[in-house]
N, C-alpha and C positions, 0 to 999 in steps of 0.2 A: 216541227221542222223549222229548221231558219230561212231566213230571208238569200235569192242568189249570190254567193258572197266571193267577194275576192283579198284574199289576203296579201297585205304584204309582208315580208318577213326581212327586219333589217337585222342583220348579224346575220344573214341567212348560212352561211359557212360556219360556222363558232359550233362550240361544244353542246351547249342546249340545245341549239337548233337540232346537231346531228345525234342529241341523245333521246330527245323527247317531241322535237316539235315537229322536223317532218314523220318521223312513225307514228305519232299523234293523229295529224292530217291522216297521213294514209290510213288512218286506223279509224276516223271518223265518215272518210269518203266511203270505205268499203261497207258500213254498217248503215249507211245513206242516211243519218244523222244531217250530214255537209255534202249531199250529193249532187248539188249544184256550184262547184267551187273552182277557182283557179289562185293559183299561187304567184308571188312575182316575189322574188327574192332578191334582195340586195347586199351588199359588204362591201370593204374596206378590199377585197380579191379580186382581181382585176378578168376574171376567168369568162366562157362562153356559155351560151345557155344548156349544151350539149354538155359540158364539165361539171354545172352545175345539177342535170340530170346525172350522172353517174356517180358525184359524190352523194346522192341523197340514195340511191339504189344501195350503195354501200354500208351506208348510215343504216337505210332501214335494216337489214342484211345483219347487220353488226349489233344493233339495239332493240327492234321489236320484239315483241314477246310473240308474236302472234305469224302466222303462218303467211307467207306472202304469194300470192296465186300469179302466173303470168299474167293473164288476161288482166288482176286489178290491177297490176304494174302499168301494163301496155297503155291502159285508161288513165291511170293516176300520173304518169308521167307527160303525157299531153300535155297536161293544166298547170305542169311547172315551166312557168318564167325567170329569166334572169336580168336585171341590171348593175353594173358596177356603182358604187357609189361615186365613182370621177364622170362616172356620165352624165350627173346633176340631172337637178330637181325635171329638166324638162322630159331628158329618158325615162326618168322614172313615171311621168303620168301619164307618156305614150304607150309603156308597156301595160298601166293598169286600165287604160281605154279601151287594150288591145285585148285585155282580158276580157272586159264588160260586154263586148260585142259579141262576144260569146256566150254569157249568159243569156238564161230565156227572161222577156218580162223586160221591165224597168225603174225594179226596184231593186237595185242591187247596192248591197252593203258595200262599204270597206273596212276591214279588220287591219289595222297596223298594230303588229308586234314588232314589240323594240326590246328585241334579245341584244342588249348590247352592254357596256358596261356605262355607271351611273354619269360617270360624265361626260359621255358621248349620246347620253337622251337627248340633252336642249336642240343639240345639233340636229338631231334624228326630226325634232319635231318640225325645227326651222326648215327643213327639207320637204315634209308632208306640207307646211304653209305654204311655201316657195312654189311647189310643184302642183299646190292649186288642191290637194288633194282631203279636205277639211272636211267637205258637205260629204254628208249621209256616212259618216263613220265614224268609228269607236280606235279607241286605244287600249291596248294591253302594256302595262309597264312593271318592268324589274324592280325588286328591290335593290337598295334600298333606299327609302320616299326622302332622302334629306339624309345628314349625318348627325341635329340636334333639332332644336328649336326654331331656330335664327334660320337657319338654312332650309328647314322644312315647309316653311310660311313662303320663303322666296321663289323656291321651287314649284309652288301649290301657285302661289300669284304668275309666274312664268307659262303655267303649265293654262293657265286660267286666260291668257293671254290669246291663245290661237283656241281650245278646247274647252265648252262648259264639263261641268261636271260631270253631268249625266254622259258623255262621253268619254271618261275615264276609267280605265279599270286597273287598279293596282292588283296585282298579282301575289296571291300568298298560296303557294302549291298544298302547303300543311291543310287548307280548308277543302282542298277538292277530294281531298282523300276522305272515298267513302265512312272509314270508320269516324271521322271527326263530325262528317254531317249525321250519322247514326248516334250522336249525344244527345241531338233535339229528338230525335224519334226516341230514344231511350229516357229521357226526361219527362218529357210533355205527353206521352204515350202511356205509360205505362202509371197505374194508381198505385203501384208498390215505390216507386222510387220519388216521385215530384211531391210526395208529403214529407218525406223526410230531409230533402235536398237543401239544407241551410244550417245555419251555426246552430241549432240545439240538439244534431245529430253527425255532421261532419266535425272531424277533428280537424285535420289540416287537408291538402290536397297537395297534390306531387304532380309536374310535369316534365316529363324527362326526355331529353334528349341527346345520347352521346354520339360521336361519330367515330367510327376505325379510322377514316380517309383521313389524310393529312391537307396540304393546299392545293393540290395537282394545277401547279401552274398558277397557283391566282395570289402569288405574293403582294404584288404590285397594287392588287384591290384591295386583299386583307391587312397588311400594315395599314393603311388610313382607314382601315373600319371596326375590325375585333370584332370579337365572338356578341358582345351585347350590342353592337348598333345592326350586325349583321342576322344575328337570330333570334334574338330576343324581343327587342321591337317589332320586329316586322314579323316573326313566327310564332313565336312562345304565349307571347300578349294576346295574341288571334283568338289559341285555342283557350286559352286562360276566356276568353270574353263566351265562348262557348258556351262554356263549363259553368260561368257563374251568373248568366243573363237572366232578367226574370222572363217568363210566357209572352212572346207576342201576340200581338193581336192577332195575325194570321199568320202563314206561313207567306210571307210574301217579301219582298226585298226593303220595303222602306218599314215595313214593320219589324222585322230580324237587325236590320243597321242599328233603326233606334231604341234596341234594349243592348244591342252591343255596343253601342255609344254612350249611355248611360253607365254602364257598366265603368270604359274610360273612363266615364267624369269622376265615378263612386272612387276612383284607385287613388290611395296616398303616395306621394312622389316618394320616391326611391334611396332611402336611407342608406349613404356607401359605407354605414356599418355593418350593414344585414346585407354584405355582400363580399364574393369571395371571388379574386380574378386571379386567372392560374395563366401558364405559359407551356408547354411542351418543352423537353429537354430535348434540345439539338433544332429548335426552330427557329434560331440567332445562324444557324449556321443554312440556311434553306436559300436560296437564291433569289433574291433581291432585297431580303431581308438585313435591316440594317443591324450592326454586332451590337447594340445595344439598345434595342429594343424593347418598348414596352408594352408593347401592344398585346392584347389579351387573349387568349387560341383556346378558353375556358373560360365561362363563368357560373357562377349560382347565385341565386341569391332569395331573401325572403320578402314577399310585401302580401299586404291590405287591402281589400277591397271594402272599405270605410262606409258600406250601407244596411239597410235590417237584417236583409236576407245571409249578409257574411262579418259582419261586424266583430273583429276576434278570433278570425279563423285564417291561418296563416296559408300560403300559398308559394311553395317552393321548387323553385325554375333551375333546372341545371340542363344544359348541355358545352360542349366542348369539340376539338380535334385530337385525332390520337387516344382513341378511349380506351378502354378493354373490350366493348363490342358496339354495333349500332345499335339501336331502339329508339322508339318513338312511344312513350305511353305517357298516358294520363290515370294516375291510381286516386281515387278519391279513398281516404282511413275515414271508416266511423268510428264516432268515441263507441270508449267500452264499458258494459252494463255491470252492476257492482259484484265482486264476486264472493261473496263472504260467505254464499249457502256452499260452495264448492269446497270440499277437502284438503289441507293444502297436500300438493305431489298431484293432484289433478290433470294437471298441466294446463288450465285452463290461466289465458293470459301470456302464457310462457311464449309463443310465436305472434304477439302484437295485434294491434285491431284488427277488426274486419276489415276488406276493401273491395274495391270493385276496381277492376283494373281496362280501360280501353289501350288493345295495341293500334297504333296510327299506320304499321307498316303497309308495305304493300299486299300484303296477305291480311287484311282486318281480322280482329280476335276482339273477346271481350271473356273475362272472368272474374267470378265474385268468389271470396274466399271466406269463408263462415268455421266456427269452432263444429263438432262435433263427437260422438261418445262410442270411443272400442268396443266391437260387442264383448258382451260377460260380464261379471260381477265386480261392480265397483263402479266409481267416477273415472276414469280412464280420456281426457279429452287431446283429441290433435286435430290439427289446420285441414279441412277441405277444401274442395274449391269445385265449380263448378263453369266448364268452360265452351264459349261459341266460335267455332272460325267461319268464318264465311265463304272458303275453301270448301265446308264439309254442303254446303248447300245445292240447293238448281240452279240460284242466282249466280254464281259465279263467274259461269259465262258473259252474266252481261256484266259487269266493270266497267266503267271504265278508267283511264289510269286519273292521275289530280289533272295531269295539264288537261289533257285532254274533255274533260269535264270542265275546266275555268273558259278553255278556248269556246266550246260550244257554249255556255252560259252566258258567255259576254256576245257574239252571235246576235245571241236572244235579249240583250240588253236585259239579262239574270246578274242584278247587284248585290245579287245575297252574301256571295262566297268572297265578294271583295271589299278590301279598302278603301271607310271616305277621308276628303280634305282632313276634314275635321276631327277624325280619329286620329291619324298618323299626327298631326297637329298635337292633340293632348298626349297621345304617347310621348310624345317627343318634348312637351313639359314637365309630364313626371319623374324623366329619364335625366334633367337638367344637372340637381342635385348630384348625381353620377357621374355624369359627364365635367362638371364644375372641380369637383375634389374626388375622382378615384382613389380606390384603396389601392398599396402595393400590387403588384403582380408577382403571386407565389408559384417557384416551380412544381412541376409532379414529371411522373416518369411516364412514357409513352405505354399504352396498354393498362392503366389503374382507372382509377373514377378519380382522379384530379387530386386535387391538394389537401393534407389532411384538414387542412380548416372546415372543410366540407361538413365534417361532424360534430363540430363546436357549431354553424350555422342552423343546423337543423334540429338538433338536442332540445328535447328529450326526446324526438322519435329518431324515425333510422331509415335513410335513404331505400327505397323500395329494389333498386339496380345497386348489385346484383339482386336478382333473385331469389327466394331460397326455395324454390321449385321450377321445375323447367314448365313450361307450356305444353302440354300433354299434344303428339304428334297427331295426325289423323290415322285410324287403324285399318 
């Protein structure tokens, strides 16, 4: 259980707020996870606390997944506050005073989330200093941490200004999501997989991520950012640190940081030959987007993780806007065992290595795909596979969604699932090379997997998405 906490919530009107963070909240208070909590909300909307209760009613109405009861209403709306952000720094600590006296006790947290956009943080925080509101609380902050190197140091020194570190939490939703923390338990757990998990048995590794959704409104932020400062830094690299980290000491926050941070240091900077940047056909013509643009709404690319455990074994990032469908996976290919005792017409070899494949979606999945032999007479071999959803389970009840899980983790002063200084820092040096001399920006057509360079990058093997078997449903 956490500490009695009061959050504040800047952007409190905005999209995330209304998509994720108050049905979050409500969805945390009701499980009594956060059952000592009061909300105070602020924005750029000049609106009354009464308005502010009816748009989150809404919101939850509109977005939860989950069943909303009068009674938790009746309860949950109490604890939401409102101030404008023109009522400045001093309304804003009156109303989180006003909240405190409420709690039981006299330890009560403050949780500042800064749902806002990147360059309305500095502001955001100068307001939290101004309004006094520093001691005994933590920060939740958006991506993304910096737009390169230069910028990322200045932000971290800014940020370091008013907040030590250990009061920081950068936010990457990709880690809250149970299938991604289910890598360490699937690695470190299990004696079939953590002996083989390194270059004398993985071939390459695939993490993918396409999106159907186009910008829905957020031109104005994605023209100065692209597909690689906006998800590849801050998302893709996460899970990548995941996936290739050696055994912590324990399961604990400062020991999981520093083999994920090792991890960054092990990575060679980003060669913008082994990279492919694409653009959407018809997103010069999106509104605010300028007619010639080159900002990037795709990319892929290959790099190195330069130490024993992965030395030589390639590790390929794709996602984009405007895909042919969403997914979220991580496929790890094992090399393949010699096959000269097999007949040729076998078909063994014929559908590609083995893999094991993690879905990151909101429904987690995990499958491994192995050869095996038709019954009857002969060699006869085709692709199996062998598959977990965690839909088919008892646990599925408990879930919780990624925010929701980052929001109570940070709470509890839980650093596991988030970003340090000094990660986003070295991400943001091996990223330079990229960022210094990008390749062209090749078009692709709305609904495909991007630009055919995609398969000159990856060659000899072959992008896992599409599929060439669907995800067997639950029966």
């Amino acid at each position: 259980m956490a500490a009695p906490l009061t959050v504040i919530l800047f952007g409190a009107t905005g999209d995330l707020s209304k998509r994720k963070l108050i049905p979050g909240l409500l969805h945390l208070f009701q499980s009594r996870l956060l059952d000592d909590m009061r909300v105070v909300g602020t924005s750029l909307d000049d609106i009354s606390v009464d308005a502010f209760r009816d748009l989150a009613l809404v919101a939850i109405r509109e977005h939860s997944t989950r069943t909303l009861k009068d009674e938790d209403w009746a309860e949950f709306s109490k604890r939401l506050d409102y101030v404008p952000l023109s009522a400045g720094p001093q309304a804003l600590k009156d109303a989180v005073l006003r909240a405190e006296e409420e709690l039981p006790g006299d330890n009560e947290l403050r949780l500042h989330y800064l749902s806002v956009p990147p360059k309305a943080a500095l502001a955001a925080v100068g307001m939290i200093r101004d309004a006094g509101l520093v001691e005994r609380s933590r920060i939740i902050m958006e991506k993304p941490f910096g737009t390169d190197y230069a910028s990322s140091r200045k932000l971290n020194s800014q940020l370091h200004e008013v907040f030590d570190e250990e009061q920081i939490f950068r936010i990457d939703h990709f880690l809250g999501k149970e299938a991604a923390q289910n890598i360490l338990a699937f690695r470190f757990a299990n004696g079939l997989f953590e002996p083989i998990w390194h270059r004398n048995h993985i071939d390459h590794v695939q993490i993918d991520v396409p999106e159907t959704l186009g910008l829905t409104q957020r031109a104005d932020f994605y023209e100065h950012t692209g597909a690689y400062r906006d998800m590849v830094v801050t998302h893709l690299f996460q899970v990548l640190a995941f996936t290739a980290m050696e055994p912590p000491t324990a399961l604990e926050p400062a020991a999981i940081n520093r083999e994920k941070t090792k991890v960054f240091r092990s990575m060679m900077p980003v060669e913008p030959a082994n990279v492919v940047r694409g653009q959407y056909q018809g997103y010069r013509l999106e509104p605010g987007v300028a007619a010639d643009s080159e900002t990037e709404t795709f990319v892929a690319l290959k790099c190195f993780v330069d130490n024993w455990r992965w030395a030589g074994v390639p590790f390929f990032l794709r996602t984009g806007k405007r895909m042919a469908e969403g997914a979220r996976i991580i496929s790890i290919a094992f090399k393949e065992p010699p096959r000269s005792m097999f007949p040729p017409g076998s078909g063994v070899g014929d559908h590609g290595p083995d893999h094991l494949t993690f879905d990151l979606s909101d429904q987690p999945r995990m499958s491994l795909s192995f050869y095996g032999k038709h019954p009857g007479p002969g060699y006869r071999l085709d692709k199996l596979s062998m598959q977990f959803a965690m839909s088919e389970t008892t646990w599925a009840g408990a879930l919780l969604e990624a925010y929701e899980r980052l929001i109570y983790d940070a709470t509890r002063g839980d650093s596991t699932l988030f970003t340090s200084a000094s990660g986003v820092e070295r991400l943001w040096e091996i990223s330079q090379p990229l960022i210094d001399n990008p390749p062209i920006v090749r078009p692709y057509d709305p609904g495909t997997y991007g630009p055919n360079q995609i398969h000159q990058l990856i060659a000899p093997f072959a992008w896992r998405l599409p599929f060439e078997r669907k995800w067997r449903e639950p029966s």
